[in-house]
C-alpha positions as CSV (number, residue, x, y, z in Angstrom):
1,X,59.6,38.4,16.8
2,X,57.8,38.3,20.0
3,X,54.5,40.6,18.6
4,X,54.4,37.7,15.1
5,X,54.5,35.2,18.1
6,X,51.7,36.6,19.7
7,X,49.5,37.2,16.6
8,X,50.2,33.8,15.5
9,X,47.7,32.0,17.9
10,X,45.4,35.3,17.6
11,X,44.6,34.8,14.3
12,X,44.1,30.7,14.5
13,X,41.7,31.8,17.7
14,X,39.9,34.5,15.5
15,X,39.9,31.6,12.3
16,X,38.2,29.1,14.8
17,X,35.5,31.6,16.6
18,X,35.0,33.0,12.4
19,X,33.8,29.2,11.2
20,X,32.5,28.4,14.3
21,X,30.3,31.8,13.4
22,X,29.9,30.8,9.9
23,X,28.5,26.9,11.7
24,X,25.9,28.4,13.6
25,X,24.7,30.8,11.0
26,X,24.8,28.4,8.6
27,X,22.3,26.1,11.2
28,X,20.2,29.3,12.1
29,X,19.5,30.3,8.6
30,X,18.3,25.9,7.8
31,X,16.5,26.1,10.4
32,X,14.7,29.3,9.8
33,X,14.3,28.1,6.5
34,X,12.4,25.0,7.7
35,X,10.2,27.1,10.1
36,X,9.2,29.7,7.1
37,X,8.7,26.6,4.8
38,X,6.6,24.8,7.3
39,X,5.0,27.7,9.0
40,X,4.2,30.7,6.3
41,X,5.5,33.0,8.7
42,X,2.5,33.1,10.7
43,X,3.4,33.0,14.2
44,X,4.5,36.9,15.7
45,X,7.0,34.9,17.7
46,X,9.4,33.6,14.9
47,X,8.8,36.8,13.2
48,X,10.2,38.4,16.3
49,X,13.1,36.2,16.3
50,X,13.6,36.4,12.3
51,X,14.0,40.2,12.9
52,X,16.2,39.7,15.3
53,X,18.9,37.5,14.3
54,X,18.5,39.5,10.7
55,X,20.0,42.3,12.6
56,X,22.6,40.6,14.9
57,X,23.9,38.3,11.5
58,X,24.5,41.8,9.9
59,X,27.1,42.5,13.3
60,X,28.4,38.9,13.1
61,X,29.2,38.7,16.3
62,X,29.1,35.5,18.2
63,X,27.6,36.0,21.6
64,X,24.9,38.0,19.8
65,X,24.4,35.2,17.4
66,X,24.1,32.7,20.0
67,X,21.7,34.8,22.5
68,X,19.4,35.1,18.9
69,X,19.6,30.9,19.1
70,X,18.9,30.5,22.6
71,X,16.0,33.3,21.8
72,X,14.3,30.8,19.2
73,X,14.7,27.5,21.6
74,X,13.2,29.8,24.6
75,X,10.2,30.3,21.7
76,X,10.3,26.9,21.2
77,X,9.8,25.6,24.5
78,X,6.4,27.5,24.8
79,X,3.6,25.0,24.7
80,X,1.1,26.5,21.9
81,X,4.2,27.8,19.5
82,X,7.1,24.8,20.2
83,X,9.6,24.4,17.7
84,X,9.1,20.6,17.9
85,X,5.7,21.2,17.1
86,X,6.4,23.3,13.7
87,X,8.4,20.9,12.5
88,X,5.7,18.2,12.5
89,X,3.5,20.3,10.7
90,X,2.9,19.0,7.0
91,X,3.0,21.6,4.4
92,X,-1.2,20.8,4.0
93,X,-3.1,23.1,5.8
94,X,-7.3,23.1,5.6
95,X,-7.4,25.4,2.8
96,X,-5.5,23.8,0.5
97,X,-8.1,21.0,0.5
98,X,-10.9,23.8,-1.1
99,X,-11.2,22.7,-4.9
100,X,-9.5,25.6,-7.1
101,X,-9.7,23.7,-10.3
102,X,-6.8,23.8,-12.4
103,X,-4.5,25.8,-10.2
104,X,-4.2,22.5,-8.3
105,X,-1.0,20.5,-8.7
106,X,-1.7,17.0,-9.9
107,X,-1.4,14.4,-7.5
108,X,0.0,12.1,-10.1
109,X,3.6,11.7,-10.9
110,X,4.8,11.4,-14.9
111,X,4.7,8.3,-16.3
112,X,8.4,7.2,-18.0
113,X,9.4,4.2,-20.1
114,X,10.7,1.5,-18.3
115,X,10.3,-1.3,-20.5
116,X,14.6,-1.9,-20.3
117,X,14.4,-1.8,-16.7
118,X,11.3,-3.8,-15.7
119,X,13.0,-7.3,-14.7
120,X,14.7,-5.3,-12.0
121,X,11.8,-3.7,-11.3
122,X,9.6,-6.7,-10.7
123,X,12.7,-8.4,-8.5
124,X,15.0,-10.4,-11.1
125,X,18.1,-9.7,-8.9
126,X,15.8,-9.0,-5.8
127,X,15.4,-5.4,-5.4
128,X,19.2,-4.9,-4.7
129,X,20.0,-1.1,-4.4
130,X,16.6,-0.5,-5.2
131,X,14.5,0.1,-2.2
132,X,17.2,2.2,0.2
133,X,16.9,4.5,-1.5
134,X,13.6,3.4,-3.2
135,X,13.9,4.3,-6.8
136,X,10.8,6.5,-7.9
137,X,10.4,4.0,-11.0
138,X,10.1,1.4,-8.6
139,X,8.2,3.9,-6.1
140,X,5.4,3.7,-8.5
141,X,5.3,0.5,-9.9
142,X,3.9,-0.6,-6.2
143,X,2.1,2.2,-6.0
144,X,0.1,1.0,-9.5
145,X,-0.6,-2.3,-8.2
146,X,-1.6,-1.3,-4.9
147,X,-4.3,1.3,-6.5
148,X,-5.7,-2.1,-7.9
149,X,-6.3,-3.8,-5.2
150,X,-7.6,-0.7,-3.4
151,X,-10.0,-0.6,-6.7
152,X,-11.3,-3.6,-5.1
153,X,-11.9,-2.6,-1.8
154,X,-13.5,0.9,-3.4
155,X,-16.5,-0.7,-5.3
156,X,-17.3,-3.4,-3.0
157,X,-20.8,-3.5,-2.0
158,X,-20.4,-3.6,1.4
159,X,-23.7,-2.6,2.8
160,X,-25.6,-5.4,5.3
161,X,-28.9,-4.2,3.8
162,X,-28.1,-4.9,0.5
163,X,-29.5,-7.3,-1.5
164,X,-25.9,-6.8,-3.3
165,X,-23.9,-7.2,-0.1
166,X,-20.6,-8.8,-1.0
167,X,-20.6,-8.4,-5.1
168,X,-18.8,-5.1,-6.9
169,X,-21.1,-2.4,-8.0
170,X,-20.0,-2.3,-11.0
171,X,-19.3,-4.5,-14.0
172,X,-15.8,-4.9,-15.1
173,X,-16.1,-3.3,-18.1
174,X,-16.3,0.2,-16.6
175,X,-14.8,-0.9,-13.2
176,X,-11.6,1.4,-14.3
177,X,-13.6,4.2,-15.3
178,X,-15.6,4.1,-12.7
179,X,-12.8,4.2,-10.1
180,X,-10.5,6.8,-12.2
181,X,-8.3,4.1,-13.5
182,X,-8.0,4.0,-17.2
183,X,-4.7,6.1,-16.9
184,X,-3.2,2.8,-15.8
185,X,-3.8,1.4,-19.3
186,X,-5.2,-2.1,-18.0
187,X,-8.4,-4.0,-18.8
188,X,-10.3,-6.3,-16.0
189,X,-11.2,-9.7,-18.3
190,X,-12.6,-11.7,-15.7
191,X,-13.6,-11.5,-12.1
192,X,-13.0,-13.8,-8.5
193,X,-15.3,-14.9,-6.3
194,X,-14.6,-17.0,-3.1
195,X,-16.3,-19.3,-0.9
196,X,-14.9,-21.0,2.4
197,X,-15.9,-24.4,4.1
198,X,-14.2,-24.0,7.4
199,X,-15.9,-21.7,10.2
200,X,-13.3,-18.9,9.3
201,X,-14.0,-15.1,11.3
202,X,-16.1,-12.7,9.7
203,X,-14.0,-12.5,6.1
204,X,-17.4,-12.8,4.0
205,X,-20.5,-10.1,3.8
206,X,-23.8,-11.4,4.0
207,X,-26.8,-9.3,3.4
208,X,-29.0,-9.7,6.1
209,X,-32.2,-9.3,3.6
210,X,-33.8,-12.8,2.7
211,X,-33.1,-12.4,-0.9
212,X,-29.8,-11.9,-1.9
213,X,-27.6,-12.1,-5.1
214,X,-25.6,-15.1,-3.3
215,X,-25.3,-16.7,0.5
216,X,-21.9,-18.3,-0.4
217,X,-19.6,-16.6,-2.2
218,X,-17.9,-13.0,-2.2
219,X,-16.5,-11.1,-4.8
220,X,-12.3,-11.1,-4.3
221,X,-11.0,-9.9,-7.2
222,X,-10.3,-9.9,-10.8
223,X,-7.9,-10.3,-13.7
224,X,-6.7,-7.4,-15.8
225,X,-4.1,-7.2,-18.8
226,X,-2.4,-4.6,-20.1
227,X,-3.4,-2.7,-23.2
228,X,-1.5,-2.0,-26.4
229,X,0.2,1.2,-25.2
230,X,1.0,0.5,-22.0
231,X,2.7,-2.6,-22.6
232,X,5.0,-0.5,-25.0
233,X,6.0,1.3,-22.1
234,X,6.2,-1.2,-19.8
235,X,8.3,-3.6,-21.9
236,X,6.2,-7.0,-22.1
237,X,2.4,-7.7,-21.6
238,X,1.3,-7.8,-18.1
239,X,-1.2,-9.8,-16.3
240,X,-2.3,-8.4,-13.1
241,X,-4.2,-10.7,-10.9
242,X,-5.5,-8.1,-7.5
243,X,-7.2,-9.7,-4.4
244,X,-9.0,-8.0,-1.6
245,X,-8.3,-8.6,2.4
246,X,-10.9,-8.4,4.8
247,X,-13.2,-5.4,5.0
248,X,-12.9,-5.3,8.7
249,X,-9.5,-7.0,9.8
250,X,-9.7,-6.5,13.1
251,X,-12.3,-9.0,13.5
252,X,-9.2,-11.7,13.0
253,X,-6.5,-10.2,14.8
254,X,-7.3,-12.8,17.5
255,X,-9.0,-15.6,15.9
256,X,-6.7,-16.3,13.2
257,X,-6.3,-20.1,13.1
258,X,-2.6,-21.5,13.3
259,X,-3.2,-25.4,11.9
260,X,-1.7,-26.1,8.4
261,X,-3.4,-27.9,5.3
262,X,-1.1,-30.0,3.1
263,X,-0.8,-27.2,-0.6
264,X,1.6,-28.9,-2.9
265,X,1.6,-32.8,-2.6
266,X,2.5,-33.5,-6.4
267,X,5.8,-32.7,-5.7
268,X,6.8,-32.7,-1.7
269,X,6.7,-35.7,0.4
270,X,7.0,-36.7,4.0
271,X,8.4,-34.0,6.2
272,X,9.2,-31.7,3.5
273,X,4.8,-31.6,2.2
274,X,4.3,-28.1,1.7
275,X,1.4,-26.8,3.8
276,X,-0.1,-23.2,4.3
277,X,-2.7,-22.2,7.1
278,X,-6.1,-23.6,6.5
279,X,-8.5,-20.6,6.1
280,X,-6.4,-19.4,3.6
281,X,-6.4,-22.5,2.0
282,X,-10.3,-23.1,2.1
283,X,-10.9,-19.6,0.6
284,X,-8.5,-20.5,-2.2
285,X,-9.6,-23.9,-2.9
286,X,-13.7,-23.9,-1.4
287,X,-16.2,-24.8,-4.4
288,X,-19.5,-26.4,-4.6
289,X,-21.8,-27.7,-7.2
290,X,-24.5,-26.3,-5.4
291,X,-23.8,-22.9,-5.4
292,X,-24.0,-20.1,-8.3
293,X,-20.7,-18.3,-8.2
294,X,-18.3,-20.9,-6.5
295,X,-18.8,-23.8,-8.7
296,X,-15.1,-23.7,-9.9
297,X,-13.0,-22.2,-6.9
298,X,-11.0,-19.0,-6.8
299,X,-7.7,-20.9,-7.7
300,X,-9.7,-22.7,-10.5
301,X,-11.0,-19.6,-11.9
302,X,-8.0,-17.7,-12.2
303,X,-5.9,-19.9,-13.5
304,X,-8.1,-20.8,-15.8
305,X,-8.0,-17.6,-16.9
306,X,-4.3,-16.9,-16.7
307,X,-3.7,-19.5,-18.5
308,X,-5.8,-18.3,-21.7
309,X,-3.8,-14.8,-21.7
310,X,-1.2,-16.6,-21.6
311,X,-1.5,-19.0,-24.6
312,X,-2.9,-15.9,-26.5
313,X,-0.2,-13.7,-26.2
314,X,2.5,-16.4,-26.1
315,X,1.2,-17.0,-29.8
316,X,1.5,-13.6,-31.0
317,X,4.8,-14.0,-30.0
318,X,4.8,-11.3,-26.9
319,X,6.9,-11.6,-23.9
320,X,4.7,-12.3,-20.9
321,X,4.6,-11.5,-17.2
322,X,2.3,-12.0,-14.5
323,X,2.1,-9.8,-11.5
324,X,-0.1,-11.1,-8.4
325,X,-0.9,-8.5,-6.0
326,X,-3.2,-8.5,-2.8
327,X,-3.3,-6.4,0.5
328,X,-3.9,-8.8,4.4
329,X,-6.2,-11.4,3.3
330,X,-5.6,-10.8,0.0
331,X,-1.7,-10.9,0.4
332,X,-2.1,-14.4,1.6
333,X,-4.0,-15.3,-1.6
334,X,-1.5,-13.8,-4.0
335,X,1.2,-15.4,-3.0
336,X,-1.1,-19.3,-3.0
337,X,-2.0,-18.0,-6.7
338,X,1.8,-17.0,-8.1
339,X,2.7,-20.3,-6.4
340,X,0.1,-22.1,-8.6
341,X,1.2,-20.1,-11.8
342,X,4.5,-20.6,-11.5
343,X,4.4,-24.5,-11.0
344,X,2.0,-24.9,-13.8
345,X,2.1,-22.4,-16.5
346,X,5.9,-23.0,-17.7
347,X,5.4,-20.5,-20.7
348,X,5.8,-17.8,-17.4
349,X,9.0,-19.2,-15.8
350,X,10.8,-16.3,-14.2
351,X,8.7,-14.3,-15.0
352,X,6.4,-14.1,-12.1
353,X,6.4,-11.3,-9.3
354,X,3.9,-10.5,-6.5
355,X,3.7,-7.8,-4.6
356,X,1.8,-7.6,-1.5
357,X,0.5,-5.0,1.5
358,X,0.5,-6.3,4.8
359,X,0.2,-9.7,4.3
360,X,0.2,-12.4,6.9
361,X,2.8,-15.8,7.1
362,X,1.0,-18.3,5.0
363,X,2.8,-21.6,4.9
364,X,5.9,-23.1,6.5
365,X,9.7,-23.4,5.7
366,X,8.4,-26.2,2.6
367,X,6.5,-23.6,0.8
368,X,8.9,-20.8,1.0
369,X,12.1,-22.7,-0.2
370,X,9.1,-24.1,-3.2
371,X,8.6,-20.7,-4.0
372,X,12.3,-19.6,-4.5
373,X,13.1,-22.8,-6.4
374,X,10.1,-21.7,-8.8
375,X,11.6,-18.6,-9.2
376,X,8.7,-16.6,-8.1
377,X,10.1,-13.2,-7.0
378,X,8.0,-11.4,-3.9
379,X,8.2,-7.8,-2.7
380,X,6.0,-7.5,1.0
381,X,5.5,-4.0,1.9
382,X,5.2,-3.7,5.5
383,X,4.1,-0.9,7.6
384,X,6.5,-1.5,10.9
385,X,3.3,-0.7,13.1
386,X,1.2,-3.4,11.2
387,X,0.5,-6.3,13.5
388,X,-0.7,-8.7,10.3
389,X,2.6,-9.3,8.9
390,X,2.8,-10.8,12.1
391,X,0.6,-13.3,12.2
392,X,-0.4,-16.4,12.1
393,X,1.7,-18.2,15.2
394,X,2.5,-14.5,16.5
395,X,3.2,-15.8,20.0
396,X,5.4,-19.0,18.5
397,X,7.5,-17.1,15.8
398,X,7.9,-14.6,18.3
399,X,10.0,-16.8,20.3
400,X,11.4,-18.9,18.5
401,X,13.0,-16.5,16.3
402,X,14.9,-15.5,19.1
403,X,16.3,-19.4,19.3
404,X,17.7,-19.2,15.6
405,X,19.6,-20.9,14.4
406,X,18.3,-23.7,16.3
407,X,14.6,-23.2,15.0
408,X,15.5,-22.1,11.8
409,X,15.1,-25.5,10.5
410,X,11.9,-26.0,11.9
411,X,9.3,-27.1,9.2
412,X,6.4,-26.4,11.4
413,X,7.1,-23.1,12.1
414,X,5.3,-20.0,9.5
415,X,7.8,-18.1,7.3
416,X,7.6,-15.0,5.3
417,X,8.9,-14.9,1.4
418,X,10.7,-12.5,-0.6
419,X,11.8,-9.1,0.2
420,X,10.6,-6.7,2.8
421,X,10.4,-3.6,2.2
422,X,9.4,-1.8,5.9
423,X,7.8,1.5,6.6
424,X,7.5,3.5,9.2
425,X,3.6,5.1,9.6
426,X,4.7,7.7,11.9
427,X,7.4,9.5,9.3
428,X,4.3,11.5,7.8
429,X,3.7,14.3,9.5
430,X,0.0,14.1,8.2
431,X,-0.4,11.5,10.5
432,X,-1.5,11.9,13.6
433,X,1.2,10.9,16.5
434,X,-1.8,8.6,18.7
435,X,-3.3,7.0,15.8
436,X,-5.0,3.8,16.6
437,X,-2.8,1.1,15.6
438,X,-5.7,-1.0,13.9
439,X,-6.1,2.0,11.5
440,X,-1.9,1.3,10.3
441,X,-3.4,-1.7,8.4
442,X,-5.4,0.0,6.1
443,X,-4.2,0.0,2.5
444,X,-4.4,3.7,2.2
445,X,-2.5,4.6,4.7
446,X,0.4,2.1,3.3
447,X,0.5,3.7,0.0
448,X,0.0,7.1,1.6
449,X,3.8,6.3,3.5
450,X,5.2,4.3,0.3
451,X,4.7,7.5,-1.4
452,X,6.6,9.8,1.4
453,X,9.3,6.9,1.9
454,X,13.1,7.7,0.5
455,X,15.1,5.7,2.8
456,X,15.2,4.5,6.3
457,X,17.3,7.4,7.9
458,X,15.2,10.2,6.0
459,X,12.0,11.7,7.1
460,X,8.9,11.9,4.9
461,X,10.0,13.4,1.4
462,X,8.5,16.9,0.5
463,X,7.8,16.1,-2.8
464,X,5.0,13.4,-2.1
465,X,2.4,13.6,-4.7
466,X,-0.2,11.0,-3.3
467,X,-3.2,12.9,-2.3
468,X,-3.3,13.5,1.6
469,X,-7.0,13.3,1.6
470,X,-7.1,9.4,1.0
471,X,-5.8,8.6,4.2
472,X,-9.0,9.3,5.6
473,X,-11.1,7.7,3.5
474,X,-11.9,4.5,6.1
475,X,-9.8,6.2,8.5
476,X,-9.4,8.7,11.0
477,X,-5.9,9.4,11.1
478,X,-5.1,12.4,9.5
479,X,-4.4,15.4,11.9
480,X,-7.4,17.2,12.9
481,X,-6.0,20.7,11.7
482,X,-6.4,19.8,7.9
483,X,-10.6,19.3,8.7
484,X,-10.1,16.2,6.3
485,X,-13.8,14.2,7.6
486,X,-13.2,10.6,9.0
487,X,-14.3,7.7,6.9
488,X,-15.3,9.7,3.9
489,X,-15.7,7.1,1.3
490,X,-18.8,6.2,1.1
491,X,-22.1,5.9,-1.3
492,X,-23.9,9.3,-1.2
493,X,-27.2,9.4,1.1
494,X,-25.9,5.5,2.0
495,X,-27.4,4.2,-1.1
496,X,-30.4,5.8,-1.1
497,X,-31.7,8.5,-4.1
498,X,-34.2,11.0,-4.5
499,X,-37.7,10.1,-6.7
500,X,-38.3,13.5,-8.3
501,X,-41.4,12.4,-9.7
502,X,-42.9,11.6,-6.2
503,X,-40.5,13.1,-3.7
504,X,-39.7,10.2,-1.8
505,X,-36.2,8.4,-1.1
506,X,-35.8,4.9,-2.2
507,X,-33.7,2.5,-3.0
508,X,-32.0,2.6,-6.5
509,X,-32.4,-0.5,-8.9
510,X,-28.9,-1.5,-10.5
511,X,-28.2,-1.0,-14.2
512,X,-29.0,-4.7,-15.7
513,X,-25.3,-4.7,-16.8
514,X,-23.8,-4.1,-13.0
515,X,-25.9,-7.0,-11.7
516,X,-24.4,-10.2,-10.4
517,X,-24.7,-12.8,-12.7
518,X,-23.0,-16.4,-13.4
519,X,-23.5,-15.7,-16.9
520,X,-21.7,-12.6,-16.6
521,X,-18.5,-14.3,-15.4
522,X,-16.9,-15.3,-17.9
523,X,-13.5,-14.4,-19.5
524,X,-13.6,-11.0,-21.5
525,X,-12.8,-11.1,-25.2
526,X,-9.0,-10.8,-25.8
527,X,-9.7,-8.6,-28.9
528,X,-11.4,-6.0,-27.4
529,X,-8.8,-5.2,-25.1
């Protein structure tokens, strides 16, 4: 009696020290795991240690098993070989940027049919359950729309010595195929171009040559629809309005101006007029008779031609949507436009969605209770290090959110709209840890995180398919072990070509087609599409 007495407690001691055993194997053998995943095996140290705790896990016993841990955080601690370290290491290295063909996996995900799904998709019951986790339907929706604005951004002639310095270097009947985009299924009908008439920071290029194609106006954008087969898949037909931000935002971090101009005054009176800052407004709304490209303003031209897709398809009996999309800047200006469509094209009521990257406050509490009582359903991605979404009034909102609910009535005050869905830059563990913030605006780097973003308490996903490389292409931020070049996008030779007949370099003359003209602004025919 007294021996079963005694062997009672033995066993429940032996049963605890077992699964406390079976614990710490289980956390040696993950972590292991992650280190050979991460690593390759290429450090003698953790090779050491593998061997090691291979041959004490074989004993099971737990002191052993526990010096073998203490073994791998003594490893860990050294400064060139730190566990820490290894687990920040993406699974890139340099060499798997060398170009092997078709033995490289495709940095594009599959395509599925989500034409029963896209009202949810596009914000009908706000995004609920969607984005934490984010849904990989949804993942890629936003990835789609950002690739067209960074389209934008990709064939902009940007060079101060060109004649061409503001205008896209291509027409927009090969802008797609130009830029890799036809597997998108869209067609650009028409392009933007934007003028301002307040003295607004540098948002407009200039060339700094005499002649140029225009001293007032910049191209901003365009308007694409969706072909046949893609708007099978996507259930309806979609117009896709994309506008540009600044090319170089930093220059109006600080100089962003906070005054209002009234918007809306058809419908709001008195203290409830709806008003949205001013540069944004004179960029929207700036036209002139004496100019070439700005003779009807942006908002004119686009919803001129929204407006004609609309009344086309509507007659053929198709269900339409419209989907504005814009990055900074041109976050500001998508949400001005989908305002504008919504009030005036009734044929799209609740049907209209934008989705914007890093886009500023644009008007004040008027225009965003106007823009949920049009039913216009908004999605802003925001990279948490991101000082744009901040602005304008980042000192006053500051502070006067911390009042609410006292302020939260203020009409004065700037207010974001829609849904937010926030990021986190430093999740990747491409990115490098002292980045400069500036460079956590760029609109690569937000679809680079979108694309590695599950949910708020999980860390980059290891499935990403976005390619790495992208990051870098007007950055510097990827880590200096994958030899990725800084700022890598750019026109070969900077424009310039060789003359093989007499050996010099010179500057190329556009095809007549790719060459800004008024005449060549007009709305693409629908049939061709």
């Amino acid at each position: 009696m007294e021996k079963s007495m005694i062997k009672t407690p033995l066993r429940k001691l032996r049963r605890r020290r077992t699964k406390r055993s079976w614990k710490l194997k289980q956390k040696l053998k993950l972590a292991w795991k992650s280190i050979k995943i991460r690593v390759r095996s290429h450090l003698p140290g953790f090779l050491l240690a593998k061997k090691r705790l291979t041959h004490v896990k074989s004993r099971n016993q737990e002191p052993e098993l526990a010096q073998a841990a203490r073994r791998i955080c003594k490893i860990s601690n050294d400064a060139t070989n730190s566990l820490a370290y290894l687990l920040q290491l993406p699974k890139y290295s340099a060499s798997d940027f060398l170009d092997r063909g078709d033995m490289m996996t495709p940095a594009a995900s599959p395509r599925e049919n989500i034409s029963k799904a896209w009202r949810e998709l596009h914000g009908s019951k706000n995004w609920e359950n969607l984005l934490d986790p984010l849904h990989p339907w949804l993942r890629r929706e936003i990835t789609k729309y950002g690739e067209f604005v960074e389209s934008v951004y990709d064939s902009l002639d940007f060079d101060p010595l060109s004649e061409f310095c503001g205008s896209c270097r291509y027409n927009r009947n090969k802008l797609f195929e130009e830029l890799g985009l036809t597997r998108h299924g869209y067609k650009v009908t028409k392009y933007i171009y934007a003028m301002s008439h307040v003295d607004v920071p540098q948002w407009f290029l200039s060339s700094s040559l005499g002649e140029t194609w225009s001293k007032d106006s910049n191209w901003m954008g365009f308007v694409a629809v969706s072909g046949d087969r893609e708007s099978l898949r996507i259930g309806r037909r979609d117009i896709v309005v994309a506008w540009r931000g600044t090319v170089t935002p930093t220059e109006w971090f600080m100089d962003l101006r906070t005054s209002k101009e009234p918007f809306d005054c058809k419908s709001e009176h008195g203290k409830n007029v709806v008003k949205v800052q001013s540069g944004f407004f004179s960029i929207y709304n700036s036209k002139s008779e004496l100019t070439r490209y700005n003779k009807e303003s942006a908002s004119e031209q686009t919803m001129e031609e929204v407006k004609r897709l609309v009344k086309f398809f509507k007659d053929r009996g198709e269900e339409v949507s419209l989907t504005v999309t814009g990055h900074s800047l041109g976050g500001a200006l998508a949400l001005m436009n989908a305002y504008e469509a919504a009030r005036d094209v009734p044929e799209l009521s609740g049907n209209v969605s934008v989705i914007s990257f890093g886009a500023p406050r644009v008007g004040n509490l008027a225009f965003k209770e106007r823009m949920n009582s049009l039913g216009v359903k908004v999605l802003r991605v925001v990279n948490k290090q991101d000082i744009v979404p901040k602005l304008p009034g980042i000192v006053f909102n500051k502070v006067l959110n911390k009042l609410n609910p006292i302020t939260s009535r203020l009409s004065w005050v700037y207010r974001h709209v829609g849904t937010q869905l926030k990021l986190d830059v430093f999740t990747s563990p491409y990115i490098k840890q002292d980045s400069d913030l500036a460079g956590c605006h760029n609109l690569e780097v937000y679809l680079h995180v979108l694309d590695g973003f599950h949910r708020k308490k999980s860390g980059f996903r290891v499935n990403a398919r976005r390619d790495v490389a992208s990051v870098n292409k007007s950055t510097d931020m990827l880590l200096d072990h994958l030899r990725i070049p800084e700022c890598w996008y750019q026109v070969a030779h900077k424009g310039l070509i060789l003359n093989k007949q007499t050996g010099r370099w010179v500057k190329p003359v556009r095809a007549p087609e790719d060459i800004p003209s008024p005449l060549s602004t007009g709305p693409r025919p629908i049939h061709s599409l």
